[in-house]
C-alpha positions, 0 to 999 in steps of 0.5 A: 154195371160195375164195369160203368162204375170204373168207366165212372170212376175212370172219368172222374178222376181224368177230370179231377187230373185236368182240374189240378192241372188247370188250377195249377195254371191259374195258381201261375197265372196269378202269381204273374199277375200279382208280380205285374200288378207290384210293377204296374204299382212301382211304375204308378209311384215313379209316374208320381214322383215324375208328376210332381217333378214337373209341376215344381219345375212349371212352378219355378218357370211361371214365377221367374216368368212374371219376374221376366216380365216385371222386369222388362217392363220396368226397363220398358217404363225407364226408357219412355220416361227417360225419351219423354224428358229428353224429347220434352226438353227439346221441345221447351228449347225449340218453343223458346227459339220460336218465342224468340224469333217470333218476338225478333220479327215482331219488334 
């Protein structure tokens, strides 16, 4: 009996030695994992201000875009006016030398 009892004792205190030995283990494990959660939380910060980076620089692109095309479209609506009285001018000319031959052959 008494010898079961040292048997007993024997196994319990291997296993309490394992024990502190798998806690020790876990104690580490945590520790890397509270240092890989502090990186993973820098990476999300710098991800962030990355973000925001980009979406400033899409901003600043669309604005000058619509400026872009604003503009080529004012320059677009000059030359066609510019065409049309030019084109409308020569027409009147033209109309008026028809007018004229046309009055010629007539009298």
């Amino acid at each position: 009996m008494e010898k079961q009892i040292v048997n007993m004792l024997s196994d319990i205190q291997r296993n309490m030695k394992e024990f502190n030995r798998n806690l020790k283990e876990l104690d580490r494990n945590m520790k890397g994992l509270e240092s890989n959660m502090k990186g993973l939380e820098n990476n999300m910060k710098e991800f962030g201000s990355d973000l925001k980076e980009v979406k400033e620089t899409v901003n600043r692109i669309e604005a000058a875009q619509t400026e872009d095309v604003i503009a080529l479209l004012k320059v677009g609506n000059q030359r066609s006016e510019t065409d049309f009285h030019y084109l409308n001018t020569r027409i009147t000319d033209i109309d008026k030398r028809v007018f004229t031959l046309e009055n010629r052959v007539e009298g």
